[in-house]
N, C-alpha and C positions, 0 to 999 in steps of 0.2 A: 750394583747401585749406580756405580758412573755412565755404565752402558747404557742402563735405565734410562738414566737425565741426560745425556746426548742423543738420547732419539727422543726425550719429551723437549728438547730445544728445537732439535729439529720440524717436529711437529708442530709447534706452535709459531715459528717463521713459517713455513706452509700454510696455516690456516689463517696467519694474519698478516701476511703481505711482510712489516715493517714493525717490530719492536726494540722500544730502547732497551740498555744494560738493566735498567732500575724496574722497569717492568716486565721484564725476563725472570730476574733475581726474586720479585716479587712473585710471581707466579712457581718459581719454583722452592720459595724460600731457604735462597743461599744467598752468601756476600756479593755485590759485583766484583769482586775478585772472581768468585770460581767461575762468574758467565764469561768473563773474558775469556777464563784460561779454557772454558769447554767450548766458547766459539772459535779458539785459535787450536784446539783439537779439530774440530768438526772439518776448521780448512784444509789441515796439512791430510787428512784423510781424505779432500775431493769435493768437500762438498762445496761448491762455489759461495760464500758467504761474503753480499758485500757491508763494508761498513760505510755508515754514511755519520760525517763528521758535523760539527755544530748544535747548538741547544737542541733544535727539531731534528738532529740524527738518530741511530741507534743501529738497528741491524736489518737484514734483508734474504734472500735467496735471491741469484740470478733471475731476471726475469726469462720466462720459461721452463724454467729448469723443478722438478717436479722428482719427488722422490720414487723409487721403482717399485710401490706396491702398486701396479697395476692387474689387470684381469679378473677385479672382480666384479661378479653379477650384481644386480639390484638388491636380490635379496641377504646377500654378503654381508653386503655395506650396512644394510640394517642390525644383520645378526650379530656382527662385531661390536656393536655397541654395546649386545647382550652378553659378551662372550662369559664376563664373569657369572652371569646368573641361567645355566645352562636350563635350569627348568623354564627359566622365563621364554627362552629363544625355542623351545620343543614345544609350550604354549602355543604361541605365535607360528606355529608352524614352519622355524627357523633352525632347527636342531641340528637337519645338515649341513643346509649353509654355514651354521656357525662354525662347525666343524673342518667342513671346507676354507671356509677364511681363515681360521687358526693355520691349516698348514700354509696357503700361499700368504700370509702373515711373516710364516715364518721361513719358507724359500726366499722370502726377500731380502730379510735381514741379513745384515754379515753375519759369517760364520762366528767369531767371538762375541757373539751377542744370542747365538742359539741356546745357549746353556743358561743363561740367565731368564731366558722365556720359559724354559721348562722346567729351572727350579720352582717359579712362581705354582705355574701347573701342582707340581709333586708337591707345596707344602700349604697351599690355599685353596677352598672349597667353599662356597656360599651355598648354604641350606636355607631359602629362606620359609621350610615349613614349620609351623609350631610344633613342642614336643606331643606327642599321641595325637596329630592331627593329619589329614590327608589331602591332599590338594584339592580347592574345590572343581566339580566339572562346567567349566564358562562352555556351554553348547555354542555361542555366539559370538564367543570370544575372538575370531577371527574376522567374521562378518564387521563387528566393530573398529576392530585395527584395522581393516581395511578401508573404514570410513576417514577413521583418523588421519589417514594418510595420503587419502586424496579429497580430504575435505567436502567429505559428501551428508548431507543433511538426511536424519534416520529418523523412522517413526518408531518406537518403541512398545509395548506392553509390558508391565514391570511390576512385580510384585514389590509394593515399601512393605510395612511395618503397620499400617494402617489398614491397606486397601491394595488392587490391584487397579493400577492407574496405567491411560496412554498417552505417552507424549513425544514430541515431536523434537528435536534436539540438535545442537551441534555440538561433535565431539569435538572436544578439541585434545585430549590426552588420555595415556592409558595409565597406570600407576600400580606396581602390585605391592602391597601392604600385608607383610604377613599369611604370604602365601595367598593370600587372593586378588583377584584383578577387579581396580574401579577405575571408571571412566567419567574423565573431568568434563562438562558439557554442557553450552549455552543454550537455554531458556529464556524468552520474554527477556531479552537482557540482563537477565541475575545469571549468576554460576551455580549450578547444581553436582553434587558427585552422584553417582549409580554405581551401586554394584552389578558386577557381569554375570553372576551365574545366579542374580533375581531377574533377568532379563528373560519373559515366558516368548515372547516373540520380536520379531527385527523386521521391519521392510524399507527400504531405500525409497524415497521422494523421487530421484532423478534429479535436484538440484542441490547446487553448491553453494558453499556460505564464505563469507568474509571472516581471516582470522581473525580475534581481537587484537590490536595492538599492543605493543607490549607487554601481552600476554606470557609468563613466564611461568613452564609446569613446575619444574620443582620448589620457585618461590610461593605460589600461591596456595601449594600441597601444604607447606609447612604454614604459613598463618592460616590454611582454615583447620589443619589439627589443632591447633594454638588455641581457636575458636572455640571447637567443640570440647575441647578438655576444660576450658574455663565455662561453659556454658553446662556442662555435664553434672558439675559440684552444683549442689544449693543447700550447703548447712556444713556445721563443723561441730563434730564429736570430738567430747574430752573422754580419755580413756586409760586402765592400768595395762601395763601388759608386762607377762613372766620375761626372764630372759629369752623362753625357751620361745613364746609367743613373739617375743622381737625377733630374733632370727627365721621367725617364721613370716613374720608381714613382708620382708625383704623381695618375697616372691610377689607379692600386692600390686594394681596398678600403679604405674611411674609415679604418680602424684602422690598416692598417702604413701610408698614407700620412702620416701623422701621426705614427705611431713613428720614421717616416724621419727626419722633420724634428726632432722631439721628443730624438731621441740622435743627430743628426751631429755626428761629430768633427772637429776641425780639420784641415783637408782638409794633403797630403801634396806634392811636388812636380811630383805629376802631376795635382795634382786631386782624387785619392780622398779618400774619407772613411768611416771605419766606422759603423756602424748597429745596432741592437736591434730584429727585429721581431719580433713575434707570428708563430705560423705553425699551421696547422692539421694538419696531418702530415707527415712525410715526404715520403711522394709527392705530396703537393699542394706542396709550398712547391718542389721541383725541379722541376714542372712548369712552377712558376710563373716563377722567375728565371731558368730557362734560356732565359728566350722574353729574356731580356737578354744572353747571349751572351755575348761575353769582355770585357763591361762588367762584368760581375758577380764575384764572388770569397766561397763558401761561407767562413767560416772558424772555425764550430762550431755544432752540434755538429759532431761524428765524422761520425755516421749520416749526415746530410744530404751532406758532403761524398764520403762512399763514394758514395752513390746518384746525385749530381749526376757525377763519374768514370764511374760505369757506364752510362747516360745517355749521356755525353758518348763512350765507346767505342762504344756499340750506334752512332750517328750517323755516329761514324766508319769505322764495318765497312760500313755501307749506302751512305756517298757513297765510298770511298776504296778498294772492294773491286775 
């Protein structure tokens, strides 16, 4: 753990020229106690660390002075940023590099810090495929990361949801979301996402585009999920449900799991307890609870329970006929 945070100190004087104690401490969330005592580590081990005194002081690296992970290739330095997510970097056609930068990664480091690299290794692993699911095949998925990264303006063909539509785009990010790859990408001035393996063909403009400014992938990742989870609900079902059926919604998406738990009522003699969920339509929310059975109990709206009855005769005409 301390090796760890001496080389994430390290690292973040390298990559920002100049930070104070407080902004240290904050990034690593420890006391300014411990950043003094791991910047007065850092020196007596070498590493030229100066201090610079006064309200605008804080800390610094030698200028010049550069830690010795050198010798790595372009596509290296990419792949290391992938290294925890080994599928993602064998995606991208990064699998060796990554593999490569892990060991000159780790030729660099001191020797008392080897063992804490490949503890990490030997007790962490990032799966990020769903259960019984298979990675999807992105054919293009490279041609795009390559756009992303020298900012090359792509005409697309693209299968939505609708229609198979063509358009013209700038990538500006890639993002894998449960084992699949979407790429974040300016249109007409609006942001669009695309999935990579709806992508039926790809051909390059030959011109480049301006990034958006202040442009930020992982911020704008998380408010347009934000977006689309709020915009996905349009209604809310009152509902009973068994014990056995609660412990079973728990697998549901994040939103009525959490409405489950959020409005259970004081459970009844048998267990039950009513609920408030979100629901996205009619026929989605009966498809959905019926796979609960006679756990379950619709008990508003109206609609729902008309349709969850009708459902529940069609089932019964087909097994009972």
């Amino acid at each position: 753990m301390r090796a760890g945070r001496l080389l994430t100190v390290l690292m973040l004087l390298q990559a920002n020229r100049r930070m104070t104690a407080a902004q240290l401490a904050a990034e690593l969330r420890v006391s300014l106690r411990t950043v003094h005592r791991d910047v007065a580590e850092l020196s007596a081990s070498g590493v030229p660390v100066v201090t610079h005194r006064g309200a605008a002081g804080g800390f610094s690296l030698m200028d010049g002075w550069r830690t010795k992970l050198t010798g790595l290739t372009s596509d290296e330095a990419q792949a290391v940023l992938l290294a925890g997510v080994s599928s993602a970097a064998a995606d991208l056609g990064l699998g060796d590099s990554a593999a490569s930068a892990r060991m000159k990664l780790l030729a660099a480091l001191p020797g008392e810090w080897h063992e804490q690299a490949d503890r990490v290794g030997a007790r962490f692993h990032l799966d990020p495929i769903g259960w019984y699911q298979s990675g999807e095949r992105c054919g293009f998925l490279m041609p795009v990361a390559q756009a992303v990264w020298t900012d090359q303006r792509i005409r697309v063909r693209y299968e939505s949801w609708k229609d198979v539509v063509e358009r013209t785009i700038d990538p500006l990010g890639l993002v894998m979301k449960a084992g699949e790859w979407y790429v974040v990408a300016s249109k007409d001035k609006s942001m669009r996402t695309y999935k990579v393996s709806n992508i039926l063909s790809l051909e390059p403009t030959g011109e480049t585009f301006k990034r958006k400014r202040g442009f930020h992938l992982a911020r704008y990742w998380a408010e347009s999920i934000g977006r689309f989870e709020a915009s996905l609900y349009k209604g809310v079902a009152t509902i009973r449900l068994s014990p056995a059926a609660r412990r079973a919604m728990r697998y549901s998406q994040a939103a009525v799991a959490k409405a489950v738990e959020d409005t259970a009522s004081s459970a009844d003699r048998q267990g039950w307890t009513r609920h408030r969920i979100p629901i996205e339509s009619i026929d989605h929310a009966a498809s959905e609870l019926l796979k609960l059975g006679g756990e379950c109990e619709v008990v508003a709206p109206r609609e729902l329970r008309v349709r969850m009855a009708q459902r529940t005769r069609e089932l019964a005409k087909l097994y009972l006929a």
